[in-house]
Each structure stands twice: as C-alpha cells, then as structure tokens.
C-alpha positions as CSV (number, residue, x, y, z in Angstrom):
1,X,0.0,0.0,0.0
2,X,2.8,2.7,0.9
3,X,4.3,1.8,-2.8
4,X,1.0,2.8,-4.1
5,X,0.5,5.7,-2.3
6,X,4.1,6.8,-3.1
7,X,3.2,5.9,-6.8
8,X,0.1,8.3,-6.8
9,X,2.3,10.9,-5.7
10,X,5.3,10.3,-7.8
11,X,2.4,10.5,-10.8
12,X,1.0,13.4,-9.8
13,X,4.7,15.5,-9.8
14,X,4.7,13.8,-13.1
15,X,1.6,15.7,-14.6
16,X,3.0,18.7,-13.1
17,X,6.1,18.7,-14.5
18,X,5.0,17.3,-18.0
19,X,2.4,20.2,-18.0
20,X,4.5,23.5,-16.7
21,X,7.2,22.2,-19.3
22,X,5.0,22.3,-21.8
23,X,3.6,24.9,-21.6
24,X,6.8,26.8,-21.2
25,X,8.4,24.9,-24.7
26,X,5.1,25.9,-26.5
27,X,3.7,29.2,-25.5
28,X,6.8,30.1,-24.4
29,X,5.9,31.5,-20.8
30,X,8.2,32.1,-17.4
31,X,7.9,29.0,-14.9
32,X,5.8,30.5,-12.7
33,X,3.0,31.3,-15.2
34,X,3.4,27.8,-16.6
35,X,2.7,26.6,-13.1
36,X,0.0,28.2,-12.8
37,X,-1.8,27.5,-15.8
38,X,-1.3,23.5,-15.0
39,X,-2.4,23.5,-11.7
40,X,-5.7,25.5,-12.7
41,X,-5.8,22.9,-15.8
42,X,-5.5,20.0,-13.7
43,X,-7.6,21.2,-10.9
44,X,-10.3,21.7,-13.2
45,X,-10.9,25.1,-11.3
46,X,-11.8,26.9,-14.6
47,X,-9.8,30.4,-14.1
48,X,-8.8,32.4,-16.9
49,X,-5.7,31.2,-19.0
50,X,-2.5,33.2,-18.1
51,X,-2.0,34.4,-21.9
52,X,-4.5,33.6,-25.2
53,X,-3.7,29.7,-26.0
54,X,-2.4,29.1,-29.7
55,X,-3.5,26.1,-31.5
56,X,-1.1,23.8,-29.7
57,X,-1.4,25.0,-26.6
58,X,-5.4,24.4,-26.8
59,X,-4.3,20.8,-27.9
60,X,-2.1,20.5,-25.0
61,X,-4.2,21.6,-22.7
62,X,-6.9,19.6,-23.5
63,X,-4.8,16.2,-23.4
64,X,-3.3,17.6,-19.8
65,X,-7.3,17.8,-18.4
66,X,-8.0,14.6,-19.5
67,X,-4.6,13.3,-18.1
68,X,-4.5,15.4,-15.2
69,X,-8.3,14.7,-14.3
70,X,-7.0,11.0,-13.9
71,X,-4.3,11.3,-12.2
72,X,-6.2,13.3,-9.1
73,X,-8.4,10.6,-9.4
74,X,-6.1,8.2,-8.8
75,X,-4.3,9.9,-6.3
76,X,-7.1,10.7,-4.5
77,X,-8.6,7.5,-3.9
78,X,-5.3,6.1,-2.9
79,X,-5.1,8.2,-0.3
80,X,-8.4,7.4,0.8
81,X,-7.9,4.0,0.7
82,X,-4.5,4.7,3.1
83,X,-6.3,6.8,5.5
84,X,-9.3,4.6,5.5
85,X,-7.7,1.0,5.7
86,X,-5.3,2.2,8.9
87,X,-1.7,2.8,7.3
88,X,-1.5,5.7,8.6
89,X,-2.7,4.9,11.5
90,X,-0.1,2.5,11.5
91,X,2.3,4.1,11.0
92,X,2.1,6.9,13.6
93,X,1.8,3.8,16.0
94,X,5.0,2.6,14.7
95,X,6.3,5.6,15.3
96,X,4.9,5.7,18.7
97,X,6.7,2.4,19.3
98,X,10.1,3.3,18.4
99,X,10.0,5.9,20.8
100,X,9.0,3.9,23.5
101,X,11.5,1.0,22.6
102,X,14.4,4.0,22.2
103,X,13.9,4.7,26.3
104,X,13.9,1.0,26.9
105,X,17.2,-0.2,29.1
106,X,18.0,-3.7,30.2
107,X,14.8,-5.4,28.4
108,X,15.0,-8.6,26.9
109,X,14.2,-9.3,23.2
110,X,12.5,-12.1,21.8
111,X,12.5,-12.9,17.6
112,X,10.2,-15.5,17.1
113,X,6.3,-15.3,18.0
114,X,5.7,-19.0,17.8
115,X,4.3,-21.1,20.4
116,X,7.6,-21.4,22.2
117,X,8.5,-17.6,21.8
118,X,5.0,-16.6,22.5
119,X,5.3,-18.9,26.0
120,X,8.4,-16.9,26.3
121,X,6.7,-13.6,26.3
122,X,3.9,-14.7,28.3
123,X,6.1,-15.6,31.0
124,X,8.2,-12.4,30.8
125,X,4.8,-9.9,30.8
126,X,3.1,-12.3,33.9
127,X,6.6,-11.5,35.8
128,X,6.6,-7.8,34.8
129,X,10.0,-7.5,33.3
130,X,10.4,-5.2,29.9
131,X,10.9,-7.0,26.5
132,X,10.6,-6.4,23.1
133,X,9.4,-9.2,20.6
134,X,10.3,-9.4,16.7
135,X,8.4,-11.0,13.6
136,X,7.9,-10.4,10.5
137,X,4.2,-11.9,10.8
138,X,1.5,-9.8,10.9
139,X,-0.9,-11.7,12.6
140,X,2.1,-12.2,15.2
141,X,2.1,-8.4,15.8
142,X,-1.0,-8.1,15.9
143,X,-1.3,-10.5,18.9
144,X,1.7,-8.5,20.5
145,X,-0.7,-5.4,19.6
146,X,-3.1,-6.7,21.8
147,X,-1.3,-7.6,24.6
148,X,0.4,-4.1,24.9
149,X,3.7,-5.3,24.0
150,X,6.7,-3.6,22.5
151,X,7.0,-4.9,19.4
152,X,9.4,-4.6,16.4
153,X,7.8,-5.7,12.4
154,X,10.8,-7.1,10.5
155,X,13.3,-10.2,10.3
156,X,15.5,-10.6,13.1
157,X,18.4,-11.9,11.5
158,X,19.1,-8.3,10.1
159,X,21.1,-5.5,12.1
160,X,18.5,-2.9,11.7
161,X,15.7,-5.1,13.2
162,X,18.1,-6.2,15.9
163,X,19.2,-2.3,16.1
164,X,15.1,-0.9,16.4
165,X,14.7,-3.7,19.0
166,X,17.1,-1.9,21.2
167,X,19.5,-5.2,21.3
168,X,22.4,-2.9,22.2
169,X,21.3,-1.7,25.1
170,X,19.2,-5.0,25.8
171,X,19.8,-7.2,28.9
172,X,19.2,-11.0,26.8
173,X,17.9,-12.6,23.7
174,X,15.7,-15.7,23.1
175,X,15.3,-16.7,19.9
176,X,12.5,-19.0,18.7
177,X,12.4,-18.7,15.6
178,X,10.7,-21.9,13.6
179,X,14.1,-22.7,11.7
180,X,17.6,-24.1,13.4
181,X,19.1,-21.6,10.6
182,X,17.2,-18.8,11.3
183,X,18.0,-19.6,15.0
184,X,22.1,-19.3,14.2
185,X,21.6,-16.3,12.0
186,X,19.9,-14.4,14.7
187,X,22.8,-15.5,17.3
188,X,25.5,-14.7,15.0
189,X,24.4,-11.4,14.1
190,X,23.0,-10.4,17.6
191,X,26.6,-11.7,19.0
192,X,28.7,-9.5,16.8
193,X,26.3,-6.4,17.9
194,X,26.7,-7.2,21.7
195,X,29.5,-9.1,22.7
196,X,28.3,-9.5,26.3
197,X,24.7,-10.2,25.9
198,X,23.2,-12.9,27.1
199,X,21.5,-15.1,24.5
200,X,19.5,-18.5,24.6
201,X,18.9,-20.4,21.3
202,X,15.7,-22.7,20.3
203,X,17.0,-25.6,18.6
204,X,15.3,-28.3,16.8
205,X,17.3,-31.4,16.8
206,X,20.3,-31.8,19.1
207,X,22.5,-31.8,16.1
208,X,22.2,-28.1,16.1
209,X,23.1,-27.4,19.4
210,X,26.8,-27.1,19.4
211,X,26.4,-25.5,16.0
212,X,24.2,-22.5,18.1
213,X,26.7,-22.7,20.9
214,X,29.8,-22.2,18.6
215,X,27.7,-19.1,16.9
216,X,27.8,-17.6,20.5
217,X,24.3,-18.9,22.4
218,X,24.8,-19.0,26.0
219,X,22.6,-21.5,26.3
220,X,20.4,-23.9,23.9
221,X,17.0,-25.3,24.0
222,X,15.4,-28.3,22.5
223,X,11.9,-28.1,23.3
224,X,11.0,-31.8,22.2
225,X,14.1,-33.2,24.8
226,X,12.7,-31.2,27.5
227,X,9.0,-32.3,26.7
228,X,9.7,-35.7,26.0
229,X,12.1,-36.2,29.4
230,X,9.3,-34.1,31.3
231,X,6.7,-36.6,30.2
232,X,8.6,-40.0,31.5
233,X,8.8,-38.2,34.9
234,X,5.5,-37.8,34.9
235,X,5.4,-41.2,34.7
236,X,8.3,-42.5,36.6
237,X,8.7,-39.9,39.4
238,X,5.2,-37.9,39.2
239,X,5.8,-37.0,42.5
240,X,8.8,-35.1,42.1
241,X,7.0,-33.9,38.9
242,X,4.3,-32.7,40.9
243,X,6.5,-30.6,43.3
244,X,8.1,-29.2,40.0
245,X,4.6,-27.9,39.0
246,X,4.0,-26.7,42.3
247,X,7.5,-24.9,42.9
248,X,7.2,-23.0,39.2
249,X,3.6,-23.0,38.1
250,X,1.6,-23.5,41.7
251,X,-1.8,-21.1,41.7
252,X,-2.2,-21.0,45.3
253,X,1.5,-20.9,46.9
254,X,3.4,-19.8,44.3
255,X,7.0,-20.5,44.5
256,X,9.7,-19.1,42.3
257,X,13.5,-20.1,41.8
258,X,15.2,-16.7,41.3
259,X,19.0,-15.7,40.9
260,X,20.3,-13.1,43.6
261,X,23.5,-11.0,41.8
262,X,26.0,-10.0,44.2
263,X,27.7,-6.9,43.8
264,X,30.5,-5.3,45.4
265,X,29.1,-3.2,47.6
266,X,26.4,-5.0,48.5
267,X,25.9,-6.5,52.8
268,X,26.0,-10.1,52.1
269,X,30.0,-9.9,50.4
270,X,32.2,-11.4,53.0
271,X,29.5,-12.5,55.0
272,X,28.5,-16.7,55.5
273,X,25.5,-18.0,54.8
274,X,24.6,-18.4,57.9
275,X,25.9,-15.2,59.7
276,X,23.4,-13.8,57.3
277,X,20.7,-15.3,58.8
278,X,18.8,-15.4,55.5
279,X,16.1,-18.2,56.2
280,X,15.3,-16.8,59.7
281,X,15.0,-13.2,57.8
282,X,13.6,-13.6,54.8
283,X,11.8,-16.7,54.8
284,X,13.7,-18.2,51.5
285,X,15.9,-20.7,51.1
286,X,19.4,-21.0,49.4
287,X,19.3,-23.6,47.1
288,X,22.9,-23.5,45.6
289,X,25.9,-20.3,44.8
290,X,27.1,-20.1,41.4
291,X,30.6,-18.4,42.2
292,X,31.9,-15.4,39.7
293,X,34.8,-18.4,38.3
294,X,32.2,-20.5,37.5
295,X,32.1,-23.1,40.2
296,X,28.6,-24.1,41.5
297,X,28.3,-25.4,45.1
298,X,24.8,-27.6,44.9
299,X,25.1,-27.8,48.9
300,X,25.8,-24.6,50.6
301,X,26.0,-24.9,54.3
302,X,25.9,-22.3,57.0
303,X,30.0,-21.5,56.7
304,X,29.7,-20.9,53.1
305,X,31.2,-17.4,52.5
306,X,29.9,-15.3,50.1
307,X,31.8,-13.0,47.5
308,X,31.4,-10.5,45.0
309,X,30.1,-12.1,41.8
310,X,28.8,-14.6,43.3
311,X,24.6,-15.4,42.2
312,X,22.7,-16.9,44.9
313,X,19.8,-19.6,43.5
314,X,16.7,-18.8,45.7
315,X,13.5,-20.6,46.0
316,X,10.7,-18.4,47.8
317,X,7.9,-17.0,47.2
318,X,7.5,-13.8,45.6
319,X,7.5,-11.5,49.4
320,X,10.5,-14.1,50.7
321,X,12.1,-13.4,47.4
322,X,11.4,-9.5,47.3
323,X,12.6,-10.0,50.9
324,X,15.9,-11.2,50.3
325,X,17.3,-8.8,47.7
326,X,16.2,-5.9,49.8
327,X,18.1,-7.2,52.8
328,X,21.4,-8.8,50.1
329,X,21.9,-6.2,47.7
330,X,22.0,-2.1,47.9
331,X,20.1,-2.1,44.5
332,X,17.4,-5.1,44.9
333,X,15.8,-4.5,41.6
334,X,18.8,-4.5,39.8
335,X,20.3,-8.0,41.5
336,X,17.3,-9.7,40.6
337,X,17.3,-11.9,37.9
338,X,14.1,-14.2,37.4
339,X,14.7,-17.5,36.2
340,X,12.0,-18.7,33.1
C-alpha cells in the first residue's frame, strides 16, 4: 500500500512537471505562469488562461485535463484507501513504538512469536519485566498489539531489526524462531552487535546445538528433549514432577526459583551463609551459589562465604524473594534476575 500511495504521488509530480514544461516549450511563458496555468488545468478550477492559447497550446491543454483529471483521481482515492484501511494509522503507531522502545534499558528481546517464543513472552509480561518481541508476521504483531507489547515488524536476522529492538542496550535474547538456521543467524548477528549479551537459542534437533553454541548462544533449548524427558517423569517420578509444578507453576503458593547478583558493595559480600541469617530473615531458602569463576556449590552450608560475583539460586515466594534482595543487595531490583 505505501508503494501505491508513493506511486500516486510520484504520478501526480509527473503531470505537473509534464504540463509547466510544456507549456513553457510551447507558449513560451516564465515558470511560474506555466505553473500556474497547470495547476488550474489539472484542478479543473476553470480560471482564466495566463496568456491567449495558440493552437497547440489548446491541444495540450486539453490532453493535460484529461490526463491530469486522472491522475487526481487516482491519487485521490489512494489516499483514501490509506487513511481509510489504517496505514497511517499505522504508522504513527510505529512511530509511537520506536519511541518507546528508544527509552527501553536492560529489556529482553525475543524474535520469534511461535508457540515457544510466545510462551516466552507470556512468561516475561506475567513476571513484569520489559521486553521487546520481533516477527515479521502480521498476525504475530498483531497478537503483541493486543497484549500491549513492545513490538518490532521485520526479520530478526538483520542489524537494523536487531538495532530498532534496542539489542544494544538490551539485557538478553531468546530466539525462537521456527528454523535451526534462522536460530544461528539471529545469534551470529545479535553476537557481533553485543559481545556481552546474554542469548538462549531454540534448537530443533540436538544436532544443532553445538552449532548455536559455537555461533555464540549462552545456552540452547530443545523443546522436544525437554518435553519428552518431562513426560517419562511424569510417569516414573510424578511425584517429584508434581512438586516441579508446584514450585514454578503452583496457583495457590506460588514458589519461584530466582537468581540473587551480588555486587561489590552489596551486605551479604564477606559474609556466611549463615551469619546472614537469610532463612530466619527472609523466609527463602538458598538452594545452591554459582561463584563469579564458574564453580557451583549444589550444597551450601551455613559457613559458606559469600563474595562479590557470586549469584545466589533462591526458592521463595515472591514476598520471601522481594525479601531477600532488599536485605542482600544495595540495588534489589537491579540483582534480581528471574529465572524462566
């Protein structure tokens, strides 16, 4: 539609030009006059001719009406048809959005609106935290229309649609696209934006997983793996998978695993576990510490001494949770960091 509208206008500047040049070649009149006498010939407005017309000039003028007449109406009921059908409604909404993406900080972006991307979103919007979701769908947008989410049109294996999403200034990436190449595209080129970002890749088959993880995803998904292993516990262990549901998708006690950054001015550095007193205070429990060199110690006892760097896994509810950054961290809403 916006190459039609464009081509109504690019056709009317035609008629314009085609008529003040001739009439400037054959009555042989300044610019301005020849302006004139075309738009009052194309406008149909019937004002006096600048000058008396000679033969050719009545000849041209009557081919410009007839020309001219046309090309109003074609213009005209292109822009109608714009106005009418919402493009630029549209686009004053896309520009809308860009604005509100360009003050965006520390979001997360998600390319791909598919069922697992659009899980992904859900999740992120029920936990409040900011994102930004790509497709190139309109039917997709239009669902992230509806929701109220900030949303980017375009495909997310190109800089600029990475670059509108904010992915420079963006906190992490999920990409769910429906394709393991799409998938490595969008990691490749999201990786050579952002160096440090933290990205998690949707693969297919688990042949493409170390192909994702050598294009720079920090972590890879196969949805069918997880489903399929999720399923025999439900067999084998349903108890276990019962508690699972409970701890991350319970409706009446809801409890969350969340990861607790500490920073290095925070009141927990250089303090134990247990001089902390953070199950007596908060109500939470310290499920494991992922140390800044990478070390993870699954059983953390009361002497375990906690450093800068280090993230604490947590398993609360939402108040024990909210608890426990306020009393850990200086900034609680910036250590927190939800897992999904």
């Amino acid at each position: 539609m916006l190459r039609r509208f464009a081509y109504a206008l690019a056709v009317l500047g035609l008629v314009l030009v085609v008529g003040t040049t001739g009439y400037m070649v054959i009555e042989g009149w300044v610019f301005l006059d020849a302006l004139y006498m075309t738009v009052i010939t194309v406008g149909t407005v019937g004002f006096r001719e600048v000058a008396p017309l000679s033969v050719a000039g009545r000849l041209f003028t009557m081919a410009l009406i007839i020309v001219g007449f046309g090309a109003i109406l074609f213009s005209l009921g292109t822009i109608i048809d714009f106005m009418v059908e919402g493009h630029f409604t549209g686009l004053l909404e896309g520009r809308r959005m860009q604005k509100r993406i360009a003050e965006a900080v520390g979001h997360h972006v998600v390319a791909g609106l598919g069922r697992v991307g659009s899980t992904v979103a859900d999740e992120y919007a029920a936990r409040g935290v900011p994102f930004v979701v790509i497709d190139c769908d309109e039917a997709a947008i239009a669902r992230a229309r509806e929701r109220g989410w900030l949303w980017v049109q375009g495909d997310a294996s190109e800089e600029t649609t990475l670059m509108a999403a904010g992915i420079e200034r963006a906190r992490s990436l999920v990409t769910a696209l429906d394709t393991d190449a799409d998938n490595l595209f969008v990691t490749l080129t999201a990786r050579g934006m952002k160096p440090g970002l933290f990205i998690v890749a949707r693969a297919t088959t688990s042949s493409a997983e170390g192909k994702l993880v050598r294009a720079g995803a920090d972590r890879v998904i196969t949805p069918t793996e997880i489903g399929g292993r999720r399923m025999a516990s439900m067999v084998l262990q349903p108890v276990v998978s019962d508690y699972l549901d409970v701890v991350t998708r319970g409706d009446s006690v809801r409890f969350k695993l969340e990861e607790i950054l500490l920073g290095e001015d925070d009141p927990y550095v250089g303090r134990s576990i247990g001089e902390s007193r953070i199950r007596e205070a908060t109500g939470a429990y310290i499920l494991a510490v992922h140390a800044a060199d990478g070390v993870i110690n699954t059983k953390p006892t009361p002497s375990t001494v906690l450093h800068v760097g280090d993230k604490l896994v947590a398993i609360g509810t939402e108040e024990q949770l909210a608890a426990l950054a306020g009393l850990a961290c200086t900034s609680p809403d910036d250590c927190r960091s939800p897992s999904v």
